[in-house]
N, C-alpha and C positions, 0 to 999 in steps of 0.2 A: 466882906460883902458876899452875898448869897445872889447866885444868877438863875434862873428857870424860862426857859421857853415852851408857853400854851402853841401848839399846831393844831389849828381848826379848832378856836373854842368854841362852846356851845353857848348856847343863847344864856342860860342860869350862869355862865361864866360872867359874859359879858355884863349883865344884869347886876353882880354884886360888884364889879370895879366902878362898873358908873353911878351908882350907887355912894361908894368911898371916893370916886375924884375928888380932888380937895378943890378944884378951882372949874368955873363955869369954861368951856371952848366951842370953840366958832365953827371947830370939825368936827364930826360924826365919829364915833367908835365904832360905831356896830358891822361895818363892813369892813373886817382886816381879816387876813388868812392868819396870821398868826399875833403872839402879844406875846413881848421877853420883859417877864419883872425882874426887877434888881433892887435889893432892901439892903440898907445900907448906913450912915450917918451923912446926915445932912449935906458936911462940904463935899461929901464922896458922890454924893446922888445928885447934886448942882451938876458939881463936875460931870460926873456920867450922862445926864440929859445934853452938856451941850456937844459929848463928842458924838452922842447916838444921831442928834439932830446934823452934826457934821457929817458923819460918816454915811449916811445911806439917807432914802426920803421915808422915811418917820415921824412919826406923831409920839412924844413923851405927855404925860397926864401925872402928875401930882395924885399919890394915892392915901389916903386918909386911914391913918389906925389907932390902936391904942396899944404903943408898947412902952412898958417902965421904962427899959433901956433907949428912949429915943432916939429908936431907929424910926428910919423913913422907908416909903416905896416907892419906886418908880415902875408905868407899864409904858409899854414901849411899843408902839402900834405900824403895824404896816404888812407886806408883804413875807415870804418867810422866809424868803434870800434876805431880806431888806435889814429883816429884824435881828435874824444871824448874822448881817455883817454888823449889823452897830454892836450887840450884844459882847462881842468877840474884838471889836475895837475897841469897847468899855474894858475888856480885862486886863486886855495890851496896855493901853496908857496906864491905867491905874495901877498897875506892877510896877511898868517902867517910873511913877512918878513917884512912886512908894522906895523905889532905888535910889530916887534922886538923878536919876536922867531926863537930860534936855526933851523935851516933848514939841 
């Protein structure tokens, strides 16, 4: 899995993820101090939306690409403590579940 966090993205930023969202949402994007993507394989990127959606108050969006290796993306919306704490809860679990530790 690959992690990056945008701090203060710019409007052309924001413009090309909503752009690739894969699915229509009821929230707004355009108003987050920060956005932490994660690309990844599918059961890993499930996984990681629902620990980010647990861990802090975020908004995940399903992001739309085209890669042979069918990788997926996930961005991950909200405040920049918000984003960093889910971002860094996604690497936790997913280590620990990659070990085979009780989660």
């Amino acid at each position: 899995m690959e992690y990056r966090i945008i701090k203060s993205p710019s409007k052309g930023t924001l413009d090309i993820l909503f752009r690739r969202k894969g699915s229509s949402s009821t929230t707004s994007i355009e108003n987050y101090d920060a956005i932490g993507l994660v690309q990844g394989r599918l059961i890993d990127m499930v996984f990681a939306a629902d620990i980010a959606e647990k861990a802090a108050g975020v908004v995940v969006e399903d992001i739309k690409g085209h890669c042979p290796q069918n990788l997926i993306m996930i961005a991950i919306f909200g405040d920049t403590a918000s984003v960093e704490a889910a971002v860094n809860e996604i690497k936790d679990k997913v280590n620990a579940a990659r070990k085979g530790e009780a989660l």
